[in-house]
Residue, then its C-alpha position, 0 to 999 in steps of 0.5 A: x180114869x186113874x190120876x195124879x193125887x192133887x198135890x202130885x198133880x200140881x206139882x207137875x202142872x206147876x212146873x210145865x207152867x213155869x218151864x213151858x209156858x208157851x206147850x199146850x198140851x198137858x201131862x197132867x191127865x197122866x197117872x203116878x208111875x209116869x209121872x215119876x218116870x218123866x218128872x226129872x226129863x220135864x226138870x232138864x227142859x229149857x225154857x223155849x224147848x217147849x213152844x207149840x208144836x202144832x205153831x210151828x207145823x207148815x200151813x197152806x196147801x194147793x188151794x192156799x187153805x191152812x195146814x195148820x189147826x190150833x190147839x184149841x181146835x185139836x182138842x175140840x175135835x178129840x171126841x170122834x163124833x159118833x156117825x150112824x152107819x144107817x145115814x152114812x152108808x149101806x152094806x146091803x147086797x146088790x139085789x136088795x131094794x131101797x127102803x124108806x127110813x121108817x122100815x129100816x131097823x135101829x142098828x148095834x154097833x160094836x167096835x172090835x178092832x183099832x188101827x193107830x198110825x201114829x207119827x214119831x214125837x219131836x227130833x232133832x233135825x235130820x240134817x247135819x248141823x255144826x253144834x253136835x253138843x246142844x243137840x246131843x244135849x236134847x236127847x233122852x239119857x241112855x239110862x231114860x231110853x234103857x228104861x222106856x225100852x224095858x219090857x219090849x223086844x225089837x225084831x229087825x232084819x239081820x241086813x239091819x243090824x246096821x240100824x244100831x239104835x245106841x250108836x249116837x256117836x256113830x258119823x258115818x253115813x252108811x250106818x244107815x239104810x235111809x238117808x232120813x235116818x239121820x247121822x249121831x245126834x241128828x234124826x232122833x229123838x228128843x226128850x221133849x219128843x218123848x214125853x209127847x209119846x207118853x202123853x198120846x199113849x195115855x190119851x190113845x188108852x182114855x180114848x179105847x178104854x172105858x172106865x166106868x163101872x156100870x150096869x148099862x154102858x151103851x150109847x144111843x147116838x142121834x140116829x137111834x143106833x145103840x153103841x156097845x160099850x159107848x163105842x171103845x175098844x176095852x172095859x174094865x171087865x175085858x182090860x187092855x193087855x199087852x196080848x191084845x197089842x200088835x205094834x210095827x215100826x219102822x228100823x229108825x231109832x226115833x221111831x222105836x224108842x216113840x212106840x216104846x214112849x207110848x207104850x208107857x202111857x198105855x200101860x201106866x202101871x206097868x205091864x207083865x211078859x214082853x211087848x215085841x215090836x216088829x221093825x223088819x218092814x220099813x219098806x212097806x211102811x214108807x213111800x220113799x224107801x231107799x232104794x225104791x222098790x220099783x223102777x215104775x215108781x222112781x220113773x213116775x216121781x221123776x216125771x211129776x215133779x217135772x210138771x209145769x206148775x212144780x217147776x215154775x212154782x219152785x223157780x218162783x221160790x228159788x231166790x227166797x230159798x236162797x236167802x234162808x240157805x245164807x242165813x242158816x248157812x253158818x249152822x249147818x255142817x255142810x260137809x255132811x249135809x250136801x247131798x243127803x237128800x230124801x222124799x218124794x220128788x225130792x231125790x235127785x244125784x247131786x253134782x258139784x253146783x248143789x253143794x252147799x243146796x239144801x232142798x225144799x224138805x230139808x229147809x222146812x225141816x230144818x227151820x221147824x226144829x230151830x222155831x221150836x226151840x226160839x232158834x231161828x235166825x232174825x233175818x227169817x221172818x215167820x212169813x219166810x218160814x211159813x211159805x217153805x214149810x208150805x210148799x214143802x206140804x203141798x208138794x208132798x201131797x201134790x205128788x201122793x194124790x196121783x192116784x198111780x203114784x199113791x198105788x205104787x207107793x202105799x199098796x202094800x201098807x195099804x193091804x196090810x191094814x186091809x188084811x188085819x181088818x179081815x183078820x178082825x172080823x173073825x173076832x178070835x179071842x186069842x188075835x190082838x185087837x188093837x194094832x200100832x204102826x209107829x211111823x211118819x208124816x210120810x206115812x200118814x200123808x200117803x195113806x190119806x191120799x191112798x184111801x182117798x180120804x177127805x182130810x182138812x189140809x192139816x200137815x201131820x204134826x209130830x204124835x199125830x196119828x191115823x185111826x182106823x176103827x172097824x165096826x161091827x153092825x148087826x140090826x136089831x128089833x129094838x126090845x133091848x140090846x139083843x142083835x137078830x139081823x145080818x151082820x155088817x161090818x164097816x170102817x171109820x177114819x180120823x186123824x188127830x180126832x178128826x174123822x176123814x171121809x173116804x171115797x173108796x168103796x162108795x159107788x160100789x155101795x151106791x150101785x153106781x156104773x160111773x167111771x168118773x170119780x169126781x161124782x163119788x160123795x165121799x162118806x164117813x162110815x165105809x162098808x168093808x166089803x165094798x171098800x176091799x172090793x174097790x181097792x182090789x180091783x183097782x190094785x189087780x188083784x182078788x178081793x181079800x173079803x170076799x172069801x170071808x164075808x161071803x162063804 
């Protein structure tokens, strides 16, 4: 791996100590060209701007277990087990007999193709707040945002040119499509949340490119099975390329310019040509687009978030909700803030008596960007904020695990990264292999519950990002690395590192007639056949692999 020289190195390491005492992660893996780039942004961060993110994420879910994850933890789990598909699931069609361990062959697998769905870094905070200045103050410079943004060119929808990601001056609510999107200073991007964006760039090429010279690179895990290329996506003999990259965003300019960010860390030295970002489907790429893209949808939010145990639970918070709103109440700019709403369950028409009301989502977020920055009022103590950024969490996935509302929400990013892991297993030379969806906690909360994914209750902390890996397994007669049997293919899920079990494709894959989910055993290794099969009969329509695979 490329580094810093020492004397470089320390530098940086010194002054993140000195400014930043209380941020864990490091920009010292990074490498020269970043290092230069980013170096004035760490000199022009105060102190306290740099408090742990991941402290100040909400915590608890519907079972009271923790959302949050220490750092040290994070870090522990960067290093994706690897998991044998031979132990975790079997791709064999519906005739074949079971077969003891001992006659089943060793299996060499391949990575071939990457998903990343990676949250945006730090922002500030999307409801309006009355000291516009200091929180201009923490935006990257237009000369720091025409350089990160060099070498890539944004597709939008002509209907959203509106979306101008230079207008930070701009107050008018309708020059934006979401009211997430945020008004001038407000909803973008910091520049904290860009050196964030740059660090995980980095890390996402040290975790898929393996650098190492040497004549054998495979790896046999603990079940006997071999991993070409030590389970990563390049080498130095076939390098990442800006050709081999695939990135969509959503139309927001914290989004984008956090893609454009990553893209540093991913080509340090620079890369030759243009890197097109396409920011056209935002509505495939959220639940909550405004407005929904069916009248289903906005019924079923309304009648979930009137379930009993949501309601008594929010009149239960009610006068603690009361109590934060009076002592924020003199930072908020209330003229611009009443009535901005967004979220699922969260959106509703305002009337006189809401004025001066923020909902659940706007206080958690609110409170989570005046934390980070030592900013939260004394009269809110850390239990206050913890019990609405709580809640706020739980109720976001409260509503997303319906499985109906999960269906009418995601269906169509969900086929969209069934349809690119069909792509993969055609193995073109000239398609990307290495696909980045730029996005939000939004996003990522609803493709867990969509895929059904077995994940620990850990909110999706600003640069947290999903992994889809797709794996090719050929079984092999064990007389070195030559493959000689049927080829399969299957999926892996993490978050953060984390590898997340899914129970989708399972009682297919186990033959199973059961309708009763609840007797599904969630697995870490999905076979792409069956996980396309059961999610397309779910969905209504033709399986998207079955013509592949099966021809």
């Amino acid at each position: 791996m490329r580094s810093f020289t020492s004397s470089t190195k320390n530098t940086c390491n010194s002054l993140h100590k000195h400014h930043h005492h209380h941020h864990h992660w490091m920009i010292g893996q990074g490498r020269p060209f970043v290092l230069l780039l980013i170096l004035p942004l760490i000199l022009q961060l105060p102190t306290g701007s740099c408090s742990l993110l991941s402290s100040s994420s909400s915590s608890s879910s519907s079972s009271g277990t923790s959302f949050h994850k220490s750092q040290q933890q994070q870090q522990q789990s960067l290093k994706v087990p690897l998991v044998s598909p031979r132990q975790e699931s079997s791709c064999s069609s519906d005739n074949d007999t079971q077969v003891s361990k001992t006659q089943k062959q060793l299996q060499r697998l391949k990575l071939i193709q990457v998903q990343i769905i990676h949250r945006h870094g730090d922002r500030t905070p999307i409801t309006p707040m009355k000291d516009r200045d200091y929180w201009k103050g923490t935006l990257p410079s237009p000369e720091l945002l025409s350089k990160i943004s060099s070498g890539t060119r944004i597709i939008i929808r002509r209907s959203d040119d509106k979306n101008d990601m230079n207008n930070d001056d701009n107050d008018n609510n309708d020059t934006v499509s979401h009211a997430a999107g945020g008004i001038g200073p407000f909803g973008k991007l910091t520049k904290l949340g860009l050196l964030q964006m740059v660090q995980l760039g980095s890390q996402i090429r040290d975790e898929l490119h393996l650098d190492q010279d040497q004549d054998n690179n495979h790896l046999v895990d603990e079940h006997g099975n071999l991993h070409i290329n030590c389970a990563r996506l390049f080498t130095d003999t076939d390098p990442i390329h800006p050709s081999k990259v695939k990135i969509k965003s959503t139309n927001f300019p914290r989004t984008i310019q956090s893609v454009q960010a990553l893209l540093m860390g991913l080509f340090p030295l620079g890369y030759d040509g243009e890197i097109e970002i396409d920011a056209s489907e935002t509505d495939v790429l959220i639940p909550d687009p405004q407005p929904r893209l069916s009248v289903e949808q906005v019924e079923l939010e309304r009648e979930l978030s009137r379930r009993s145990h949501i309601v008594e639970r929010e009149q239960e918070l009610q006068n603690l909700a009361g109590k934060i709103t009076d002592s924020l109440y003199h930072l908020i700019d209330w003229e611009h803030a009443s009535g901005n709403s967004w979220g699922i369950g969260e959106e509703k028409h305002y009337s006189e008596k809401d004025r001066d009301r923020l909902t659940f989502s706007q206080l958690a977020e609110v409170m989570t960007c005046l934390r980070v920055r030592d900013m939260l009022p004394e009269s809110i103590s850390h239990d206050d904020y913890k019990t609405i950024a709580s809640h706020s969490a739980w109720k976001w996935f409260e509503n997303l695990r319906n499985g109906n509302l999960a269906r009418l929400a995601m269906k169509s990013f969900m086929n969209l990264i069934m349809e690119t892991l069909r792509d993969g297993i055609e193995e073109n030379n000239e398609d990307p292999v290495l696909y980045i969806y730029s996005c939000h906690d939004s996003s990522l909360i609803g493709l867990m519950c969509a895929f059904r994914l077995e994940q620990p209750a850990v909110w999706p902390e600003y640069g947290s990002y999903l992994k889809v890996e797709l794996f090719k397994s050929q079984d092999q007669d064990g007389k070195g690395d030559g493959a000689t049997g049927e080829v399969n293919y299957y999926v892996r899920f993490s978050l953060n590192g984390q590898v997340l079990k899914s129970s989708w494709g399972v009682m297919e894959q186990d033959g199973s007639k059961s309708d009763n989910s609840n007797q599904e055993e969630p697995r870490e290794m999905i076979c792409l056949k069956h996980l396309s099969r059961s999610i397309a009969k779910e969905h209504g329509h033709s399986c998207i692999m079955k013509e592949k695979q099966e021809k």
